[in-house]
C-alpha positions as CSV (number, residue, x, y, z in Angstrom):
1,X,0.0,0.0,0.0
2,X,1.0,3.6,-1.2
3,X,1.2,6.5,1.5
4,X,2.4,9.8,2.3
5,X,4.6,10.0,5.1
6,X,5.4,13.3,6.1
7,X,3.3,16.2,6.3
8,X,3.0,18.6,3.0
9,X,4.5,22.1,3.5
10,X,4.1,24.9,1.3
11,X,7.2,26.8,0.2
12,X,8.4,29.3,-1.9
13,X,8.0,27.2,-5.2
14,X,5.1,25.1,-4.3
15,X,4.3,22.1,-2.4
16,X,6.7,19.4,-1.0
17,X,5.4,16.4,0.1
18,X,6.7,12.7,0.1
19,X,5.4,9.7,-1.4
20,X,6.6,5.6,-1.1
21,X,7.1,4.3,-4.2
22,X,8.5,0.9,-4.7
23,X,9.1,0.5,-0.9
24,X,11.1,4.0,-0.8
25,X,10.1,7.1,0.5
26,X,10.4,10.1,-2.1
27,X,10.4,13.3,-1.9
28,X,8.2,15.8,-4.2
29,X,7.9,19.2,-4.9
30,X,4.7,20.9,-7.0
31,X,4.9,23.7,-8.2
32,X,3.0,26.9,-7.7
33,X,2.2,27.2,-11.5
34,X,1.3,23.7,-11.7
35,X,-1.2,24.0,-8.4
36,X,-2.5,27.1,-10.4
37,X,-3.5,25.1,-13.4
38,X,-4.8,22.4,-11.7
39,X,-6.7,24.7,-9.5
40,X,-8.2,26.6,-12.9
41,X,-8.9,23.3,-14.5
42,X,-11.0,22.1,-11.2
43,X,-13.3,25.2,-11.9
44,X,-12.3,26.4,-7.9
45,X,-10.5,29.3,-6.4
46,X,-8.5,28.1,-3.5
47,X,-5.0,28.8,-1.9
48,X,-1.9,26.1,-3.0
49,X,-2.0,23.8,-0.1
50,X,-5.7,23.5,-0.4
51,X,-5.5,23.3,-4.0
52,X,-2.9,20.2,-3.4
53,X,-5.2,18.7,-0.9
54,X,-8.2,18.7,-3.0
55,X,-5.8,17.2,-5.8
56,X,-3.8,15.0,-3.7
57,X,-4.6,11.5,-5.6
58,X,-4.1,12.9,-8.4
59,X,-0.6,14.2,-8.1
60,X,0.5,11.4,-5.9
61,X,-0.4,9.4,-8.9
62,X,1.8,11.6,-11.1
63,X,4.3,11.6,-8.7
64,X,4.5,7.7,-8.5
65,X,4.7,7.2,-12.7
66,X,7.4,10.2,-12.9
67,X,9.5,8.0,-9.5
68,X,9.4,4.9,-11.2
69,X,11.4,6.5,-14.1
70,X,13.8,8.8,-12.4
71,X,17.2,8.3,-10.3
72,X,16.8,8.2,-6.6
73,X,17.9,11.7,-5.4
74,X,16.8,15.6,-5.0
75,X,13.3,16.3,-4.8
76,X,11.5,15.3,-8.3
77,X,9.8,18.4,-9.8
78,X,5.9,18.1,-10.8
């Protein structure tokens, strides 16, 4: 089973938030422009983190397919 482990925090660039993926926790960042879309495409008006919280299986989803092609290290960008 899939879950986040640490908390989300907002920062200056967007969201980071951690996800397991293949029995490994990773780390994510989404950015502000990206929360921005997905906000406009949702048809709301909300701030980022609750923007990424209504969105949450959506980019964790993302965030797994990008992991499973990318090399273990810094954050990986959404």
């Amino acid at each position: 089973m899939k879950k986040a482990y640490k908390e989300p925090g907002l920062t200056t660039e967007g969201v980071v938030f951690s996800v397991e993926v293949d029995s490994v926790e990773r780390e994510f960042l989404i950015l502000k422009s990206a929360l921005t879309y997905l906000c406009k495409l949702q048809g709301f008006t909300m701030d980022f983190m609750n923007t990424y919280r209504a969105c949450e299986a959506r980019i964790h989803s993302v965030a797994r397919r990008l992991a499973a092609g990318a090399p273990r290290g810094a954050p990986l960008v959404l």
